[in-house]
N, C-alpha and C positions, 0 to 999 in steps of 0.2 A: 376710430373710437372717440367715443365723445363722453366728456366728463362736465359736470356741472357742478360750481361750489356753491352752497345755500348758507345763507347768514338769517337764520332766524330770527323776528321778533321778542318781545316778551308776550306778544297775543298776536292775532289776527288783525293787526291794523300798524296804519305808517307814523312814524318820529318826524320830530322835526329836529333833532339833535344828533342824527346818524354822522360817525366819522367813518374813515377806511378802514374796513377790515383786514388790516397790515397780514393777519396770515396767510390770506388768499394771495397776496400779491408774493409773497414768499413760494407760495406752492406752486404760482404760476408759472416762476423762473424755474421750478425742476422738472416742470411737465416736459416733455418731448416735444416738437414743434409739429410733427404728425397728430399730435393726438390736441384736437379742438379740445378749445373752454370756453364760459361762461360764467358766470356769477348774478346769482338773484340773491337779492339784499332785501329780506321781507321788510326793515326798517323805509324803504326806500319804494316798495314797489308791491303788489298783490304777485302771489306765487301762483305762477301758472296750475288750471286742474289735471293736468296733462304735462311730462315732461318728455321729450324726442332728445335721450340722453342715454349711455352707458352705464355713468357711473354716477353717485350724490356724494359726496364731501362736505359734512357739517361740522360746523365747529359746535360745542355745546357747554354754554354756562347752566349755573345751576340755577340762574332766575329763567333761560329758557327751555331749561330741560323738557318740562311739560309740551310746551308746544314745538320742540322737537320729535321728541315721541309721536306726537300727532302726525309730523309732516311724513317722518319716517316710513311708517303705517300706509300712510298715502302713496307714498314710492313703490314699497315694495309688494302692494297689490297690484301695483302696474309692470310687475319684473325688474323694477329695477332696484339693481343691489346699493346699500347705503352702507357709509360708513362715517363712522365719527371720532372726532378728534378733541382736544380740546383740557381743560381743567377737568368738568366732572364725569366723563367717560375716565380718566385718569385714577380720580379717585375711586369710582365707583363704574369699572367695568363691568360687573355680573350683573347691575340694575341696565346700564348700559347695552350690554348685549342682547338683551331681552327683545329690544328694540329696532336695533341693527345687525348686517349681517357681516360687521367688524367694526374693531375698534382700535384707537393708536395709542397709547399710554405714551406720555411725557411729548418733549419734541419730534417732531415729524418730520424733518429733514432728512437724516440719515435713511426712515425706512418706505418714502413716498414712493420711489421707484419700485419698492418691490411691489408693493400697493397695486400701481399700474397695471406692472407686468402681471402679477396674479389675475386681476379682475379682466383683464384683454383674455385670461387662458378661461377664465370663471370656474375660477378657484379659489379665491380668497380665504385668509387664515383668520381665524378667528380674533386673534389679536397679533397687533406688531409692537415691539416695543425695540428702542434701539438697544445697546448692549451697553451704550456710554453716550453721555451730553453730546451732544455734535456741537463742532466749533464755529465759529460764530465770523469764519474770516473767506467764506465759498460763496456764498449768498446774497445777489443784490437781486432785493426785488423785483419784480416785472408790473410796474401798474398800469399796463393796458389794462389790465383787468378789471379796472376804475372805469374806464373810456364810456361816457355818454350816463356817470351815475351823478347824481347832483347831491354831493357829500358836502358836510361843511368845509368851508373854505381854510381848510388847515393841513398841511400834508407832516402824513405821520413818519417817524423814522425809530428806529430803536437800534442805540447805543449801546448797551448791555443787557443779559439775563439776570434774575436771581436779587435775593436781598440779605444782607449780613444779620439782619434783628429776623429775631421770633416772637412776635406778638400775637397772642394766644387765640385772637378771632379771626387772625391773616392764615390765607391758604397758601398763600409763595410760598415759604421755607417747605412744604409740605411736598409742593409740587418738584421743586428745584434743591432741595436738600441743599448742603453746603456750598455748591456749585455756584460760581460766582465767574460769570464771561463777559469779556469784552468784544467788540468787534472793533477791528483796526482802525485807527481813527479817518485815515485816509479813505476809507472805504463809507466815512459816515459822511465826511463833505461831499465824497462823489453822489452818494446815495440821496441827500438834499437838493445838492445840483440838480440830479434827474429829478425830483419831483416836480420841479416846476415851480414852487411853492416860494412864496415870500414869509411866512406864518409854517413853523413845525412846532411840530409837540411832538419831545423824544418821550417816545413810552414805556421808559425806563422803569417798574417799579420801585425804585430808589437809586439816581443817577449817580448816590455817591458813595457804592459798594466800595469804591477804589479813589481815593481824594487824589493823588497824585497826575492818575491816570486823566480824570476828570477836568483836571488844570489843563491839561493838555488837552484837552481836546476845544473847551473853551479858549484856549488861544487860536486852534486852528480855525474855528467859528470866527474871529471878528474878521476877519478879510470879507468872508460872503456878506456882512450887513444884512440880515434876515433879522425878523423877530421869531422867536421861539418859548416856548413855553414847556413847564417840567414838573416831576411828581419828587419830590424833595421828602427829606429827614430832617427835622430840624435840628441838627447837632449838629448840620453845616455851618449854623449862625455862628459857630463860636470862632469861626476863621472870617472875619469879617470883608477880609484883601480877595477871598476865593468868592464870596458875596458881588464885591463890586467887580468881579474879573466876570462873574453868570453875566453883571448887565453891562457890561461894558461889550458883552460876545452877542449880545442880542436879547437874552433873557427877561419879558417885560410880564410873567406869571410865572406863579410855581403852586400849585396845589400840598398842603403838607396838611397831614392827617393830627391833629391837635387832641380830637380824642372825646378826652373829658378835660375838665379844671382844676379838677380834685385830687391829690395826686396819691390818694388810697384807691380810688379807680384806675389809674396808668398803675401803680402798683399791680393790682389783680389782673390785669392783661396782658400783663409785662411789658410794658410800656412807660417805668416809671424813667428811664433812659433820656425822657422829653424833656424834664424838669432835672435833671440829674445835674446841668452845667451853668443855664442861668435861668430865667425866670420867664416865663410866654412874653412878659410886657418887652423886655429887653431881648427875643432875638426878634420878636418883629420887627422892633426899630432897627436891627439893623438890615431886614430887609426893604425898609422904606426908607431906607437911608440911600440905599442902592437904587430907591425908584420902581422895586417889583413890586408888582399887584400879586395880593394873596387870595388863595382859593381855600379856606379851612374846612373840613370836616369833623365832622362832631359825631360820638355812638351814647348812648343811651339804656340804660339798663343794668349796670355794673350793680353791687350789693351795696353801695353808699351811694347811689342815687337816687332822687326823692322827684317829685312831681314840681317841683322848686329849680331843681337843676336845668329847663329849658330852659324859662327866663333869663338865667342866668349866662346860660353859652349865646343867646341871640343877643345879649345885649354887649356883651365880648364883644362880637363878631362886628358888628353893628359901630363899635365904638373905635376899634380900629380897622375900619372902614375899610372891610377884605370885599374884594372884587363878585366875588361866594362863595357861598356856605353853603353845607348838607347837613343834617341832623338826623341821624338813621338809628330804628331799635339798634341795639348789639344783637347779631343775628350769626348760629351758630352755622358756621358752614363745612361741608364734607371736606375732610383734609384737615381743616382745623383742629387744635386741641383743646378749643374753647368747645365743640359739637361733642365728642366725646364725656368731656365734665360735663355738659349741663343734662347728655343724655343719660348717663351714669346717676346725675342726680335726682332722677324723674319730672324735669322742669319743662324736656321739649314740650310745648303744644300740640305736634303734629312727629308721627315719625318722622314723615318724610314731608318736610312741609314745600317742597319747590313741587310734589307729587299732588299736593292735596288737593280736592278741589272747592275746598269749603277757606285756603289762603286766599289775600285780596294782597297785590303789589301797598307794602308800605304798612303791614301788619307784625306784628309781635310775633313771635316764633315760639316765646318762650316763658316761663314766669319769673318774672324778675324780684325780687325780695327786697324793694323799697316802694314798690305801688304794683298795683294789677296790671296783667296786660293790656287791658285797654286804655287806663292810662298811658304806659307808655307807647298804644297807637297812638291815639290822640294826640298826648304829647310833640310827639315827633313832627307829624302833621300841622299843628299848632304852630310849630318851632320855624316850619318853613315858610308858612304863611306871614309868620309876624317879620319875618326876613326879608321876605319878598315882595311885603306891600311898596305901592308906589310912593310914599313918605321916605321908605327907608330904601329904596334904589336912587332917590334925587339928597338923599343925606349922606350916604355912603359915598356918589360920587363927585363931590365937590371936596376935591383931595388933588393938589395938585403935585404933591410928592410924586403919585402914583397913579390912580384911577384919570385923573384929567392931565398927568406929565404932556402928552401930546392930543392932538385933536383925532388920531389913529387908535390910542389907548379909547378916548371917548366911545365911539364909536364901539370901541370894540366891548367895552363894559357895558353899553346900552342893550348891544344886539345879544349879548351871553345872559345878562338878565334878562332880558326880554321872554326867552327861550326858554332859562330856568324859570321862571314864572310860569307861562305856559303849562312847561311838560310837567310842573306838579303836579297841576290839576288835571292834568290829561291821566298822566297815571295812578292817584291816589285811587287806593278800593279799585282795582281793575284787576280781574280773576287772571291768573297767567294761562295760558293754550288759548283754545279756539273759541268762539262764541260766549265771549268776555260779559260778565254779569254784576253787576253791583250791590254788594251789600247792600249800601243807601243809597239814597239816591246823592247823585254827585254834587259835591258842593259848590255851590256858586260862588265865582270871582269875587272877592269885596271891593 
């Protein structure tokens, strides 16, 4: 039996920003050693028109759902059976199925095996769903499965499931409900070890479900001298000792979702939590006290936001010299209880806007009640461009707290801009599925 994992694109064409798809290297350690794999990374490589395979295994977000569907379709007029896994097969099985001839709601761990064994009898059930979270302490990777892909140079690992906060646009709590796991800390050095990697990004969606835990594991980290990188809550800031204990363990990035400015916007998404302890100006510092380079994200569209509010978050950004920035609509997503309110309200744009074929990646989803939605496309758009000129990558990084700490940080802030600059433009206005179309015609570099 031969089984093949597919990692979709957002369209028919290659990134230049693809990391490892950590789930496939999970799946790979429960495959049988009888039963051959593979892995095509559309991000990485053109999908064969033909696949000499048993079984397809897609993982499916909701920005590739479309062109999931597509690949699906393709399979399964060639006999072979598909199945997919993933957040929005989770949320939305019935649209799901439509598509594939199964589906895994939540983790895949516990029900992979039966997976197998069904599809070797070809019989497969229509949906698998486990009965309970699987634990998080069986499971070390297998990333042969990487072997001969040219991924960026950062090996992923993950420390925990799950996130304590419910923020109204986040699909985590949705997917993982209360459920909040660790994997043994020991199991996370070994698992570092193997990758080979001097550079990890644990992909934690908030590393600090569990502060204590956390401590500890940051001490087991300084022995290895690695650099690593992390998706943080800012409400870590206020333990400033567990700040310098992240960089003293390796920690020289941490991505933290900042939001809005406003704090009747984090109010409305439930997120007023950010501002609850001290002030944005005061916990940055004291991640630059520490020496971390920050990654901030910014959402746009809230009901007290106004066409005023980009400027104002790039120049934020900008001024305390974060490594980067995103500036994205506020975009309702399935799972979410922000998709339900704004669908309730009659504001989506699209029912199903990851379905549509008239969405362009980097579009409004929605009507937002401080400007039209094409302002807040534009906006957004605007927001990354004026972020990403080359003025403001050569102003940003002459920061020697952080961005120029070492000639390794250098380096590595040039090449991460470089990228982001790029893939804006690569992606802005680029139809999601196959034979990708442009609204306008695409905007030229300045």
């Amino acid at each position: 039996m031969r089984v093949t994992f597919v990692r979709p694109n957002l369209y028919d064409d290659r990134s230049t920003d693809a990391m490892e798809p950590l789930c496939f290297a999970i799946l790979k350690s429960l495959t049988p050693d009888d039963i051959a794999t593979e892995l095509i990374d559309e991000r990485l490589e053109a999908i064969p028109a033909r696949l000499a395979t048993d079984l397809v295994a897609m993982t499916v977000e909701t920005y590739t759902a479309r062109r999931s569907y597509q690949l699906a379709a393709r399979f399964r007029r060639q006999g072979i059976p598909v199945v997919f896994g993933g957040y929005h097969p989770t949320f939305l099985p019935d649209e799901a199925l439509q598509h594939a001839d199964a589906v895994v709601i939540g983790d895949a761990e516990d029900v992979w095996g039966q997976v197998l064994d069904d599809a070797a009898e070809g019989a497969m059930q229509r949906v698998y769903r486990s009965p309970e979270f699987p634990l998080l302490d069986k499971v070390m990777p297998d990333r042969s499965i990487f072997n001969g892909k040219r991924y960026a140079p950062m090996g992923l690992v993950q420390y925990a499931r799950g996130c304590k906060f419910n923020c109204s646009f986040c699909s985590i709590r949705a997917f993982y409900g209360n459920n909040l796991r660790q994997r043994p800390i020991d199991m996370v050095v070994e698992d570092i070890r193997r990758s080979g990697r001097r550079h990890i990004f644990l992909v934690d969606d908030n590393i600090f479900i569990d502060v204590d835990k956390a401590r500890r594991l940051f001490e087991a980290l300084v022995p290895l001298n690695i650099s690593w990188s992390c998706q943080v809550s800012i409400d870590v800031a206020r333990d400033p000792a567990l700040v310098q204990l992240m960089a003293k363990s390796g920690c020289i990035s941490a991505l933290i979702g900042f939001e809005s400015l406003d704090p009747a916007s984090l109010k409305e998404i439930k997120k007023g939590w950010n501002v609850k302890w001290q002030s944005y100006d005061d916990a940055i510092a004291v991640f630059r006290n520490a020496g971390i380079m920050l990654y901030g994200t910014f959402v746009f569209g809230c009901d007290h936001d106004s066409v005023g509010s980009f400027d104002v978050a790039v120049d934020f950004a900008v001024r305390h010299k974060f490594m980067l920035a995103n500036f994205n609509p506020l975009t309702p997503m399935p799972g979410a209880p922000l998709y339900a309110k704004v669908r309730d309200e009659g504001r989506l744009l699209h029912d199903k806007w990851w379905l549509d074929p008239e969405f362009n990646y980097g579009d409004a989803t929605m009507r937002p009640r401080g400007m039209t939605s094409d302002e807040l496309t534009r906006g957004c758009f605007a927001a990354r461009r004026k972020f990403n000129t080359v003025g403001s990558i050569a102003k940003r990084l002459i920061d020697t707290r952080t961005n120029m700490r070492t000639p390794y940080r250098a380096a590595l802030y040039l090449l991460a801009n470089t990228i982001s600059r790029r893939e804006i433009y690569r992606k802005q206005n680029r139809a999601l599925g196959a034979a990708p179309v442009m609204r306008e015609a695409r905007v030229r570099q300045a």
